[in-house]
C-alpha positions as CSV (number, residue, x, y, z in Angstrom):
1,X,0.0,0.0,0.0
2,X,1.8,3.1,-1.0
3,X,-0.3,5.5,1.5
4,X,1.8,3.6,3.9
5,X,5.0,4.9,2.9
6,X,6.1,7.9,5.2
7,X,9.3,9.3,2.7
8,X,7.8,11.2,0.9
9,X,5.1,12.9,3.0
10,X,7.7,13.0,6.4
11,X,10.2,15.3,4.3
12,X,7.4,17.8,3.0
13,X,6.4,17.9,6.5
14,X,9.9,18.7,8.2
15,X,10.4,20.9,5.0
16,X,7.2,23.1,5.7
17,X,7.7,23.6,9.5
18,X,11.7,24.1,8.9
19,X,10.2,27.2,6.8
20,X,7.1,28.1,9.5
21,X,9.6,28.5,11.9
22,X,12.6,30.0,10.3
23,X,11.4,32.1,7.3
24,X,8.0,33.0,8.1
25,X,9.0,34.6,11.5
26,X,12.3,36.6,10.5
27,X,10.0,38.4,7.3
28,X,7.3,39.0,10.1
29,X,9.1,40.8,12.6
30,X,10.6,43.0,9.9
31,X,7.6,45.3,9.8
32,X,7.0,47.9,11.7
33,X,4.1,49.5,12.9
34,X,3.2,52.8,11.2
35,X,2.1,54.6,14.3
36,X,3.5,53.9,17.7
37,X,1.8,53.6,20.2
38,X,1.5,56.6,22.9
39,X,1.7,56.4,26.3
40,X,-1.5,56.9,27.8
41,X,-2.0,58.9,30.7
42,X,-3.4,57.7,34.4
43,X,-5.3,61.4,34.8
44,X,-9.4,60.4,33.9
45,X,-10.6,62.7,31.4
46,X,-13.9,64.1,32.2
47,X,-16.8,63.5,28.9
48,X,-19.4,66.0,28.3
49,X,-23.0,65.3,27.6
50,X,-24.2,65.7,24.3
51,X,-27.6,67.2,23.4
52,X,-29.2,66.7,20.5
53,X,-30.7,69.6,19.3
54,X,-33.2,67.5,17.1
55,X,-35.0,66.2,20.4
């Protein structure tokens, strides 16, 4: 039965997660976020009430 034979299949599969974990990653953490984020302050900004002025 050839489905039996693990060769061929065994090698695609070390091939593939060789490249998930070497390639993939490297070309990932290349990019860099367009806007950094800021630090956000601990002071609670107060919200005002909107009216509507259709009501």
């Amino acid at each position: 039965m050839p489905q039996l034979n693990p060769a061929p299949w065994f090698a695609i599969l070390l091939f593939s997660w060789l490249i998930f974990l070497t390639i993939i990653p490297t070309k990932v953490i290349k990019h860099i976020t367009v806007n950094e984020p800021a630090p956000v302050s601990a002071k609670k900004q107060e919200t005002q009430p909107w009216d509507w002025p259709w009501q």
